[in-house]
PAKE-222689 format. One record per residue (C-alpha): x, y, z; residue number from 0; residue in one letter. Coordinates in pm, 1 decimal. Each point is the difference from the previous one (the first is absolute). Example, Ala and Ser with C-alpha at 12.3 -4.5 7.8 and 13.67 -1.06 7.14 Angstrom:
REM residues 2
          u          v          w     n   res
     1230.0     -450.0      780.0     0     A
      137.0      344.0      -66.0     1     S
***
This chain:
REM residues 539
          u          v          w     n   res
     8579.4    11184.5    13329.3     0     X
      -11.4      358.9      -69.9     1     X
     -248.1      126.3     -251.9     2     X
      108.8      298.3     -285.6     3     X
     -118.5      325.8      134.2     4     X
      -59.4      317.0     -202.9     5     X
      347.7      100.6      -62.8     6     X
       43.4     -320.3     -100.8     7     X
     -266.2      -28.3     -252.7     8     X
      118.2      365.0     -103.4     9     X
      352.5     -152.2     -118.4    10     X
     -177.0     -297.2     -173.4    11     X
     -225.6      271.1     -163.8    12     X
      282.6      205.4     -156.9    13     X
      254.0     -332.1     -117.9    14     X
     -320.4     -124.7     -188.6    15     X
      -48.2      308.7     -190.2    16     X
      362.6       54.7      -93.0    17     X
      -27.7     -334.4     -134.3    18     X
     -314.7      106.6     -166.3    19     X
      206.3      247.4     -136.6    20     X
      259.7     -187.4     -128.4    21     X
     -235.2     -271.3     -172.4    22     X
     -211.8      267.5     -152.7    23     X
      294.8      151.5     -148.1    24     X
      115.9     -322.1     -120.5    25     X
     -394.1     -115.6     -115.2    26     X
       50.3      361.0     -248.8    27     X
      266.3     -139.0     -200.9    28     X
      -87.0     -194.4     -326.3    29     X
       57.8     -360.6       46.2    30     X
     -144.7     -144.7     -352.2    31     X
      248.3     -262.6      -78.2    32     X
       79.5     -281.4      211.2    33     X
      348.9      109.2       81.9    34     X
      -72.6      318.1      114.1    35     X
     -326.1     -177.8      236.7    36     X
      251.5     -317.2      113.5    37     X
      335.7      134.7       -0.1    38     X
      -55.8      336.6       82.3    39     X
      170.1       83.9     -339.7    40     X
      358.4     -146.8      100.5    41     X
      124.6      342.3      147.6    42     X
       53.8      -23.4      349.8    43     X
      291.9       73.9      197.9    44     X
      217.9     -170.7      210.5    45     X
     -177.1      118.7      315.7    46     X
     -383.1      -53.2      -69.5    47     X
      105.3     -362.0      -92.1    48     X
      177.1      -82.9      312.5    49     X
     -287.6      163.6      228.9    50     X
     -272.7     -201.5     -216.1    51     X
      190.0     -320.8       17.9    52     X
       42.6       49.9      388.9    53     X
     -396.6      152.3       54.4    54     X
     -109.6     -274.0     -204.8    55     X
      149.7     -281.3      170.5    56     X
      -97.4      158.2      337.8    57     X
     -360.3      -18.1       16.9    58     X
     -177.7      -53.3      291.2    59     X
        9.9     -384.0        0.4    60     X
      337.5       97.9       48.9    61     X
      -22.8      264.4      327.7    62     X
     -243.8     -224.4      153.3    63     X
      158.7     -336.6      -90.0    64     X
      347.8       69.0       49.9    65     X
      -94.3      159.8      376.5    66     X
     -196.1     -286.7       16.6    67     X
      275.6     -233.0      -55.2    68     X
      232.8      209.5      260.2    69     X
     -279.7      -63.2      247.6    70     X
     -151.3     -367.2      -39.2    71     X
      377.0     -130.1       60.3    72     X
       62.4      -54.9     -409.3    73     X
      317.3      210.7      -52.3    74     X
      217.6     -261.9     -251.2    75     X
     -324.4      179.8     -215.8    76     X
      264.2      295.4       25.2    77     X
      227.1     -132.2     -284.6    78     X
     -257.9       66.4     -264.7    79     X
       25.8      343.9       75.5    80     X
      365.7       78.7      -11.3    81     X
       16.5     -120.1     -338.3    82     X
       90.9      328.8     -152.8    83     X
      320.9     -217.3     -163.6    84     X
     -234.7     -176.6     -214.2    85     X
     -134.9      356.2     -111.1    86     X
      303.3       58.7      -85.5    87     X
        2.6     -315.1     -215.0    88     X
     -304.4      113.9     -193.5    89     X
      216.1      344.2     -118.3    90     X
      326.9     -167.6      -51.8    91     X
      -93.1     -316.6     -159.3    92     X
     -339.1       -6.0     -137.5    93     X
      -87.8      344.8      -99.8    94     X
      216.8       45.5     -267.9    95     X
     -177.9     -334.8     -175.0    96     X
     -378.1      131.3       59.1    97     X
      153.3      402.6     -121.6    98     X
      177.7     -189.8     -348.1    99     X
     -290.3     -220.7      -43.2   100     X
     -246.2      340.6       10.9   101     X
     -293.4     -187.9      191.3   102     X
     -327.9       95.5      136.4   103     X
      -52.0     -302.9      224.8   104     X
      222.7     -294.5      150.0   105     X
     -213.0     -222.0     -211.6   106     X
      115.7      157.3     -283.4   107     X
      356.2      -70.4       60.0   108     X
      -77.9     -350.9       32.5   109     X
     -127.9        5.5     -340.1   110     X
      301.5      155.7     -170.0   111     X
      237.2     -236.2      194.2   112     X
     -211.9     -324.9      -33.6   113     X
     -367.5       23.7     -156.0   114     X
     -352.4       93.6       13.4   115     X
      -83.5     -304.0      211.5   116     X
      198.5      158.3      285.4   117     X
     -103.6      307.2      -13.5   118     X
     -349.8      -96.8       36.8   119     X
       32.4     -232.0      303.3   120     X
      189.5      252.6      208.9   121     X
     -248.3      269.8     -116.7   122     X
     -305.8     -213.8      131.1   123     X
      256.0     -136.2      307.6   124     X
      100.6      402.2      111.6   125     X
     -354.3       89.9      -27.5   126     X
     -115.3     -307.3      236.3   127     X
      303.5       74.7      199.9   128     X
     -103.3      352.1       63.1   129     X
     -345.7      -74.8      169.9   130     X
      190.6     -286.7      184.8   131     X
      261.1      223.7      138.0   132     X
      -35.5      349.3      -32.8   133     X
     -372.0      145.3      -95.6   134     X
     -189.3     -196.9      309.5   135     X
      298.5       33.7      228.2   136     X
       10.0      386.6      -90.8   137     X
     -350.1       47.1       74.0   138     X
      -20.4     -258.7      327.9   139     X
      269.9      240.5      176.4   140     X
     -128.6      297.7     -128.4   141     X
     -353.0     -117.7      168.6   142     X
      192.1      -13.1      288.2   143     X
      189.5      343.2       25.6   144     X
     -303.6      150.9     -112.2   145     X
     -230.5     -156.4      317.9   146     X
      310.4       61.4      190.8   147     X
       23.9      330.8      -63.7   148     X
     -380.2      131.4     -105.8   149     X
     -193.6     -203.0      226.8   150     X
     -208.0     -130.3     -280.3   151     X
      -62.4     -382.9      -52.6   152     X
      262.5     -166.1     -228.8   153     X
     -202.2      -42.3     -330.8   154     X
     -147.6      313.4      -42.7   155     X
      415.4      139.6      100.8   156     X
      102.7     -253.0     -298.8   157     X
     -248.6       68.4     -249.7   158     X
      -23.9      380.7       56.2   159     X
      459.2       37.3      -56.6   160     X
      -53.1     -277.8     -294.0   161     X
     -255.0      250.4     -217.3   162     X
      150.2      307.5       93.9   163     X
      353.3     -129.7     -140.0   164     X
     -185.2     -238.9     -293.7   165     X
     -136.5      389.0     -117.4   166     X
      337.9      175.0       -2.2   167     X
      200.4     -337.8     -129.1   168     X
     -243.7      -54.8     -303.5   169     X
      -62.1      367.2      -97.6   170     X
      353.4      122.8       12.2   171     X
      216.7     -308.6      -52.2   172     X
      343.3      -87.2       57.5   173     X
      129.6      366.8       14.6   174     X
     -292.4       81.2      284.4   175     X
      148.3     -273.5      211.2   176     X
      369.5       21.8      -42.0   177     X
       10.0      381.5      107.7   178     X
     -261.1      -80.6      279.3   179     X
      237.8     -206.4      142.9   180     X
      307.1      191.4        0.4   181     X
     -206.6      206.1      287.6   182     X
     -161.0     -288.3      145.4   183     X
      356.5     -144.0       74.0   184     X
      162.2      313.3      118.1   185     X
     -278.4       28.1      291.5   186     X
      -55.9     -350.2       99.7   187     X
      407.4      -35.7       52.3   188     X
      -32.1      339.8      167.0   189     X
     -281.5     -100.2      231.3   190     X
      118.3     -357.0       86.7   191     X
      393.0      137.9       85.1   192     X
     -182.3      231.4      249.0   193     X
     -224.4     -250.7      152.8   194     X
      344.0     -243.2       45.1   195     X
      158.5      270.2      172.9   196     X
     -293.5       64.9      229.3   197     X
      -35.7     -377.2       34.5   198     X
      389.7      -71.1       90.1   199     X
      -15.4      321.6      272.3   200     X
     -339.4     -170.4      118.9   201     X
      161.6     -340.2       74.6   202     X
      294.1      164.0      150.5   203     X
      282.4      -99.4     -333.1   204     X
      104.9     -280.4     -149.7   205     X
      140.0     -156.9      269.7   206     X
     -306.4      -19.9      244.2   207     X
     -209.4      -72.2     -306.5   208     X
      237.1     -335.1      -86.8   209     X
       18.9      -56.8      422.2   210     X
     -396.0       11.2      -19.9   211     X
      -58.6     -263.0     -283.2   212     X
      315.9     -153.9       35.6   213     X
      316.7      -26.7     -228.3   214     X
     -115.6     -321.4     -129.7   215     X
     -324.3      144.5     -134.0   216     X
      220.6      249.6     -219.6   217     X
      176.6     -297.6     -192.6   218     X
      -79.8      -39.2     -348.3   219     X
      212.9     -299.2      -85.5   220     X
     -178.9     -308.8      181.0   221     X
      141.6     -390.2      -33.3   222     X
      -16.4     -166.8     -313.1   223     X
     -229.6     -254.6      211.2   224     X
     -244.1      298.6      104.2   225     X
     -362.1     -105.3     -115.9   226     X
      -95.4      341.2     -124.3   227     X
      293.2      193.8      -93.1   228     X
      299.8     -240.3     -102.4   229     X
      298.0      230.1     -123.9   230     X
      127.8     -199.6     -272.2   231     X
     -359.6       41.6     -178.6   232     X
      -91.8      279.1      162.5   233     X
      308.9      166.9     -214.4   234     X
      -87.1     -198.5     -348.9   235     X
     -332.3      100.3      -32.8   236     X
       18.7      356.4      125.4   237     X
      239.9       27.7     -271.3   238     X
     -224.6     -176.5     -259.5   239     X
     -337.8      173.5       80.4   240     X
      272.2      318.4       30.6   241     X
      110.4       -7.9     -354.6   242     X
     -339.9     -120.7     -143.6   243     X
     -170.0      320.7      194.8   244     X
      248.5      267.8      -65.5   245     X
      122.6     -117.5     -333.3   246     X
     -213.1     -185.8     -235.4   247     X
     -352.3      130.8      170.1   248     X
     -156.5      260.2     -216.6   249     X
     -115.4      173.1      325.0   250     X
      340.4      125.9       64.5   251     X
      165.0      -42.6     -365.4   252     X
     -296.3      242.5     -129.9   253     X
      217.9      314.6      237.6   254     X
      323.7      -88.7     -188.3   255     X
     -152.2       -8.7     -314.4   256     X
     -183.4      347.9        2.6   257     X
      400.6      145.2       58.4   258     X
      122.1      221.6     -322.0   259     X
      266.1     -260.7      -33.5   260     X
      178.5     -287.6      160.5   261     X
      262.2      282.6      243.5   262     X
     -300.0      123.0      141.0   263     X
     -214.8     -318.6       12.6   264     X
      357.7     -146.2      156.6   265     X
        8.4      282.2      282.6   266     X
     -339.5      -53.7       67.6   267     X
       34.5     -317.0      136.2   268     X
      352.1      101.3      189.8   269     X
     -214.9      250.4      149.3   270     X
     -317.3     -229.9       54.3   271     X
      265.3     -212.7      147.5   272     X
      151.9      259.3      253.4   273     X
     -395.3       36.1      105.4   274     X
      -81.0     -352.1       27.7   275     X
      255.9      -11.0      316.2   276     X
     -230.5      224.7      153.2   277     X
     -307.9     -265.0       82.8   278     X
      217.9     -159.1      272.9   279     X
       33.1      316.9      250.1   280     X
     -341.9      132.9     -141.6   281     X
     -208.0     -295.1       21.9   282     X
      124.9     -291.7      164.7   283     X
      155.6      190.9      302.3   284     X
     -314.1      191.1       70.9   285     X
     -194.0     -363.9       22.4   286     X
      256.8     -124.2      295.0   287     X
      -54.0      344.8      161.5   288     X
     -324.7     -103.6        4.1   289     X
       27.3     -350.3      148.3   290     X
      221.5      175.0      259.2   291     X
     -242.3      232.3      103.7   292     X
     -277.2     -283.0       16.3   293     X
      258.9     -245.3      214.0   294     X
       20.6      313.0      200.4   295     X
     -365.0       45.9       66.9   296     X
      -12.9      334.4     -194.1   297     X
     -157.2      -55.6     -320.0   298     X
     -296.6     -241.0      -82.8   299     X
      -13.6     -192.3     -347.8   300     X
     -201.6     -291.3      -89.5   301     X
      164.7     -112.5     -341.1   302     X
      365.5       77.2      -80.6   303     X
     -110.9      162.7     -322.7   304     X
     -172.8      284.8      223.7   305     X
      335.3       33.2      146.6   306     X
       98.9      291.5     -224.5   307     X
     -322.9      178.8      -13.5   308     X
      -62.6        1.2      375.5   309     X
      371.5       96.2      126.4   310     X
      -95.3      292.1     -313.3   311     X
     -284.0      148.0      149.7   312     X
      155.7      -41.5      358.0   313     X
      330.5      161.0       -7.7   314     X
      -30.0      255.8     -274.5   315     X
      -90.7      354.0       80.9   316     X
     -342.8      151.0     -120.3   317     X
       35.1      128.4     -398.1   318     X
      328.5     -199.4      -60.9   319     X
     -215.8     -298.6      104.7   320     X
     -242.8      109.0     -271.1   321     X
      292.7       36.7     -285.6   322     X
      152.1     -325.7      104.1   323     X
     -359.8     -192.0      -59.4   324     X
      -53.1      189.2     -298.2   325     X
      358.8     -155.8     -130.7   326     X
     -149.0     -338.6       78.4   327     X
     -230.0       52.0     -199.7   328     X
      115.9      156.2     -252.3   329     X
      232.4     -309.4       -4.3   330     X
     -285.7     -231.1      -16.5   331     X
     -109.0      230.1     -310.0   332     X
      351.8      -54.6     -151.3   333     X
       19.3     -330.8       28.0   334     X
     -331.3      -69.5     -147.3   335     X
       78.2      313.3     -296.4   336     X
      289.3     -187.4     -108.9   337     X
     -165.1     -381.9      -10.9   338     X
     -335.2      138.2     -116.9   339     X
      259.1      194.6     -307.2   340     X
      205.1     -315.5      -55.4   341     X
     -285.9     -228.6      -35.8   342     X
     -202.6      189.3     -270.6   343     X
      361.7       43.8     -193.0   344     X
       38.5     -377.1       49.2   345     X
     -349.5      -71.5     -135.3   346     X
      -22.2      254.1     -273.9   347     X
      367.5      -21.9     -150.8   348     X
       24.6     -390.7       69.3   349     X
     -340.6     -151.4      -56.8   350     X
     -217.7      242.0     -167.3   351     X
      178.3      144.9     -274.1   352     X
      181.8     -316.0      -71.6   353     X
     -369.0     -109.1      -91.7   354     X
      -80.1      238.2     -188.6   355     X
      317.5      205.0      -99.7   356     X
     -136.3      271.1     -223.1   357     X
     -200.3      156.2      282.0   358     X
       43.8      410.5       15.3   359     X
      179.2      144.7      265.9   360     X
     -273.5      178.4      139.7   361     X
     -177.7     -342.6       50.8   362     X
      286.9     -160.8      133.5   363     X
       14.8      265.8      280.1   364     X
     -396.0      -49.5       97.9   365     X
       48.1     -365.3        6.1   366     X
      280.2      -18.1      295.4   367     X
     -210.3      249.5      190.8   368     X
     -318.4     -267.5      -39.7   369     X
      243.6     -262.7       83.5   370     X
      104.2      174.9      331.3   371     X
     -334.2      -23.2      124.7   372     X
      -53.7     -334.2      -50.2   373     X
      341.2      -82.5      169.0   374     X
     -105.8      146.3      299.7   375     X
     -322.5     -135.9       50.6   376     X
      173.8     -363.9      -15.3   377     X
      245.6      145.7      270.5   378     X
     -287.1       95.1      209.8   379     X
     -164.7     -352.3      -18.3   380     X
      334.4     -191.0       64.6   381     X
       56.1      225.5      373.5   382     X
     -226.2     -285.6      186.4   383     X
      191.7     -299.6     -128.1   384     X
      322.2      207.3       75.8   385     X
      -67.8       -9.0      355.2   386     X
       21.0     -392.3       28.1   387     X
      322.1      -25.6     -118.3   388     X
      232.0      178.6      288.5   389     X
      -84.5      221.3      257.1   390     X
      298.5      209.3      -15.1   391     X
      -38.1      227.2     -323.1   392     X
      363.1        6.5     -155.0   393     X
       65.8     -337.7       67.0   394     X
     -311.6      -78.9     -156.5   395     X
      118.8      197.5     -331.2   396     X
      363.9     -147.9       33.5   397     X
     -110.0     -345.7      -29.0   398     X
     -263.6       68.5     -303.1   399     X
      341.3      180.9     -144.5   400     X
      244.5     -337.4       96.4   401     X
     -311.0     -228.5     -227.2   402     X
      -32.4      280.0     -230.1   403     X
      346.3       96.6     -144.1   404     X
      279.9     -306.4      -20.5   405     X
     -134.2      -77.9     -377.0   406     X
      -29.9      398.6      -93.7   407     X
      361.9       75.7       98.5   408     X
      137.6     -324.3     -102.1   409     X
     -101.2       94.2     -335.2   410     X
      137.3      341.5      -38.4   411     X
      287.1      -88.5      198.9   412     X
      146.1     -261.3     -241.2   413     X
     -135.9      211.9     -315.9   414     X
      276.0      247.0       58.8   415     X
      274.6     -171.2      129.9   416     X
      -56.2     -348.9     -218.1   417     X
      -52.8       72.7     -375.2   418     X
     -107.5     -424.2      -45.4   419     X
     -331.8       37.1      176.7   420     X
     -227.4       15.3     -212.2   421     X
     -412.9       91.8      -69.5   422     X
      -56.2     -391.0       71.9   423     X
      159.9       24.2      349.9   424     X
     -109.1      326.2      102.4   425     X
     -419.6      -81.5      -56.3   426     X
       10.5     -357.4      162.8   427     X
      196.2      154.8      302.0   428     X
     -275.3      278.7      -10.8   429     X
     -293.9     -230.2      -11.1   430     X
      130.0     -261.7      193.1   431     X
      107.1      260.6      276.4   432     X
     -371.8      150.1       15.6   433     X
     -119.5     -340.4        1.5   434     X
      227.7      -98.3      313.0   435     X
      -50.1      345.6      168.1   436     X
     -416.4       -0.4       -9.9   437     X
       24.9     -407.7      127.2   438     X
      239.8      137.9      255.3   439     X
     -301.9      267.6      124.2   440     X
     -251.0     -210.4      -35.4   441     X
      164.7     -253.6      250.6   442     X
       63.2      192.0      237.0   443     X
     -365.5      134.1       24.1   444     X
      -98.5     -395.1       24.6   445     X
      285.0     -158.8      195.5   446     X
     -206.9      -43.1      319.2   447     X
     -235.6     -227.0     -200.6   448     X
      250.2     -230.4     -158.6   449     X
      239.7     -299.4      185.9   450     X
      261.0      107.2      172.0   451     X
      188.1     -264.5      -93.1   452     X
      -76.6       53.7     -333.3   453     X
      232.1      146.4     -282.5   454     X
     -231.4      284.4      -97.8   455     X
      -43.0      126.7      386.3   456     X
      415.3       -7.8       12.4   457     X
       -2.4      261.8     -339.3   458     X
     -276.2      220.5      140.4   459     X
      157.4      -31.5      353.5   460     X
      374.2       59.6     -104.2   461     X
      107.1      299.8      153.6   462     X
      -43.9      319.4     -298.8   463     X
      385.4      102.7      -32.5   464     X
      117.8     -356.1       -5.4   465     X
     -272.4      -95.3     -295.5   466     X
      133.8      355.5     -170.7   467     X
      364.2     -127.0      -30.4   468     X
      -38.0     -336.9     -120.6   469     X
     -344.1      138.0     -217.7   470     X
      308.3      209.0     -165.7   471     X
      270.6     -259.2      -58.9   472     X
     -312.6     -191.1     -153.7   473     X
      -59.7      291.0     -254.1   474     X
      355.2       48.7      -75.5   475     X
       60.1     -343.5      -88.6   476     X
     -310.6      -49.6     -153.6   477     X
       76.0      349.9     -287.1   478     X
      368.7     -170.6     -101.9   479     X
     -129.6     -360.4      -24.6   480     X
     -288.1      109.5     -250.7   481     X
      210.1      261.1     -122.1   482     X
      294.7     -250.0     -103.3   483     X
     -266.1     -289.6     -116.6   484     X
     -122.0      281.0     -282.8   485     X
      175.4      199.1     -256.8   486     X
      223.6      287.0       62.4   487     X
     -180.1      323.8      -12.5   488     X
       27.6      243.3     -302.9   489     X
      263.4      232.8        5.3   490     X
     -246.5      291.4      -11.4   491     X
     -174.6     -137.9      339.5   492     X
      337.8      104.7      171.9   493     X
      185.7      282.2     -192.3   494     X
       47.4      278.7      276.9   495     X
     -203.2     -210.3      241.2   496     X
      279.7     -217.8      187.5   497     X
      329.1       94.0      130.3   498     X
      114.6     -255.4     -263.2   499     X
     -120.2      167.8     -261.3   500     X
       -6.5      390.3       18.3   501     X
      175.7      124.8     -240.1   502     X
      317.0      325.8       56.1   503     X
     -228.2      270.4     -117.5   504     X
     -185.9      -85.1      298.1   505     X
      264.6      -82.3      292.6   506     X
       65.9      356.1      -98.5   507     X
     -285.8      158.9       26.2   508     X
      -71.7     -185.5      318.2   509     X
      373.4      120.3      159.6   510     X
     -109.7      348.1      -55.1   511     X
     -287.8        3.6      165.8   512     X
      181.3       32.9      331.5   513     X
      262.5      167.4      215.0   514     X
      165.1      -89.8      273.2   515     X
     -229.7      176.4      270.7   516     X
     -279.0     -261.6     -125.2   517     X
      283.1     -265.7      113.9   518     X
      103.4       95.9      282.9   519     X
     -372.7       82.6      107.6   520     X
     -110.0     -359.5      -54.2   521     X
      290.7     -123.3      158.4   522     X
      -92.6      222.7      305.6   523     X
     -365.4     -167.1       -9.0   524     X
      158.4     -324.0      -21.0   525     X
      224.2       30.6      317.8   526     X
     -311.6      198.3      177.6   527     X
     -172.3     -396.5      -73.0   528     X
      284.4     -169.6      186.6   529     X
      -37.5      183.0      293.2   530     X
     -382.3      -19.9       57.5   531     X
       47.1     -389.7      -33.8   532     X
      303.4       47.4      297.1   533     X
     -193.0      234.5      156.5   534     X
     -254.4     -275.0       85.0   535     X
      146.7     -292.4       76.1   536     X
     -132.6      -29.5      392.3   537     X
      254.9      132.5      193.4   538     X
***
């Protein structure tokens, strides 16, 4: 593997300090009240939305776990990643609810559609969630690219990105990391298109690359009696952890809701939908280039999560090289900006000032930035125990995601399309779903010490995207049958916050937020879905 020369580092030096720039400038402006700090003041345009929806989905877990799964023979991973019809779900369907409802946090919404009780459990549940999923995987792949790329061990790599981006994230807020990632996604698409190109001319095309690995290796859709990827389940609970990540996660929401109303909020996530196609030729490809090249005797990896990386650093030319790695990690940065921005909004909107409401603004604003820290030291300590669970890094933070979300998107899934449901049947699915999803975890850490025979080895044993779909169906069932055993909820609870109940004023509004070109754009996108899925098929 090819180490960064001085043109390289040269390229590095100057991204970095045009992203100094750009946080500085943002760090100047006043940001006393906690809308200003957490929703960058709710006026952002159409464009910085989509890129910060896109750059902050695409961290690094994401480079190195998706080229990961493209080289350690995991592609059915693919379908989480041409999802961009389920973004499209978040603008169309569930904006409009969070923009009428004027929310801070996804919490909060629970609590105007059900109760408090809700919106505290998913508050504590996100917040676990995060260091589960996102904070320690973020910073375990970010060691990675880092040593990769740097030459330096992998903790001081991690720990070094983590305080430089904890700095800009906490002093300038949600504004510093939404503009910061507008450029951080326009270079790391740049960087990884070129290095696909290279990679494709390197293996000789498409053709010799799918001769090399064989056609069978490029099929996504394996039989319903495959022990790792079945597609029946495979397509349920992409779909569920889909719709629970892009639509009800305050990660993502938090983009939509900085927007200076719903039609640019809404063309946001059309055009963080358009981008989210990208992944698949940026990402994946490059990762069975890389296998390729190794099954070829030309390139050397040892884990397929060094697969990106190492094909990086050996096919790139000196000082584009040098921008690319400073896109990876600036994605790393992104990634971690945007969890280390939701969590403090999470804590300090959700948790602290519903203890003590009458706190100043000021106060409020100190109080997420404390809370940040502490959120990533917990990250940092969970990275070991991480490891045990898979060795492939995206599957590992797909199956965390299949135990994780069923009860979340159950919840706000039958809050706006069934007006019965009520604040009895939303908290026991809540609880009852963290309950089952930690048991779930905890299992499958333990399963080699328990009876195979046994019931609790089959639970922890069950294949992840199997226990995902029925884990779901559970949920479902679980929110109508409390939900019809208890009294109907108020008619306040759902005014404007079902499709039952939303009154003309607002079907209005809502039909004038768009034009056709937003139609016939997400149509596009959704057509652009079909084909990937034909495209591989095996053959």
């Amino acid at each position: 593997m090819k180490t960064l020369d001085t043109l390289d580092w040269i390229c590095i030096g100057l991204y970095f300090l045009v992203l100094a720039g750009i946080a500085i400038w943002i760090i100047r402006k006043k940001q006393n009240n906690t809308e200003d700090y957490f929703l960058a003041g709710r006026n952002i345009g159409w464009f910085v939305v989509g890129t910060s929806i896109f750059a902050s989905n695409i961290g690094s877990e994401h480079v190195v776990g998706l080229a990961g799964a493209g080289a350690g023979d995991k592609l059915p991973m693919l379908i989480y990643e041409i999802q961009a019809w389920v973004v499209l779900m978040l603008g169309w369907i569930f904006l409009p609810f969070y923009a009428r409802s004027g929310v801070f946090t996804m919490p909060e919404f629970l609590e105007k559609r059900f109760d408090s009780r809700s919106r505290w459990v998913l508050s504590i549940f996100s917040i676990i969630a995060y260091v589960l999923t996102k904070i320690s995987v973020t910073i375990y792949a970010g060691g990675i690219v880092v040593s990769a790329l740097l030459g330096i061990d992998f903790w001081t790599g991690a720990l070094s990105t983590v305080i430089l981006t904890g700095i800009y994230t906490v002093i300038g807020g949600m504004r510093a990391v939404i503009y910061t990632e507008a450029l951080q996604a326009i270079v790391l698409v740049l960087g990884a298109a070129v290095l696909t190109f290279l990679g494709l001319q390197e293996v000789g095309g498409w053709e010799s690359m799918k001769e090399t690995v064989t056609p069978e290796y490029l099929n996504m859709w394996r039989s319903a009696s495959d022990p790792e990827f079945p597609w029946p389940t495979l397509l349920i609970t992409s779909t569920i952890v889909g719709i629970w990540y892009w639509c009800t996660d305050q990660y993502i929401v938090q983009r939509t809701l900085t927007a200076r109303n719903i039609k640019e909020g809404r063309r946001g996530t059309i055009f963080g939908a358009l981008l989210k196609l990208l992944p698949v030729f940026l990402f994946l490809i490059p990762g069975v280039i890389a296998l390729t090249l190794k099954m070829r005797g030309e390139l050397h990896w040892d884990s397929p999560d060094e697969a990106f990386p190492v094909l990086m650093s050996n096919l790139l030319p000196s000082g584009l090289r040098g921008l690319v790695a400073a896109g990876l990690l600036a994605a790393l940065m992104s990634s971690l900006a945007s969890v280390f921005n939701s969590c403090s909004t999470l804590f300090t909107v959700d948790i602290y000032k519903k203890l003590r409401p009458n706190t100043p603004e000021k106060k409020l604003v100190r109080t997420g930035q404390m809370a940040t820290v502490i959120v990533v030291i917990i990250g940092i300590i969970w990275i070991p125990i991480m490891a045990n669970i898979s060795g492939v890094l995206y599957e590992y933070l797909q199956k965390v995601q299949s135990y994780i979300s069923p009860p979340i998107t159950a919840v706000f899934l039958l809050g706006i399309f069934h007006k019965r449901i009520n604040a009895h049947g939303a908290f026991v699915t809540l609880v009852t779903g963290f309950v089952v999803g930690a048991f779930r975890i905890i299992l499958e850490l333990v399963k080699d010490s328990l009876d195979p025979d046994g019931f609790l080895f089959a639970l922890g044993d069950m294949n992840f995207l199997t226990f995902g779909a029925w884990f779901f169906l559970f949920c479902i069932l679980l929110a109508i049958v409390v939900s019809l055993l208890t009294k109907n909820p108020s008619e306040e609870k759902v005014k404007n916050l079902t499709f039952s109940t939303i009154t003309e004023e607002e079907k209005e509004k809502n039909k004038s937020s768009y034009s056709w070109v937003d139609v016939a754009v997400s149509i596009l996108i959704i057509v652009i879905v079909i084909g990937v899925m034909i495209l591989f098929n095996g053959k």
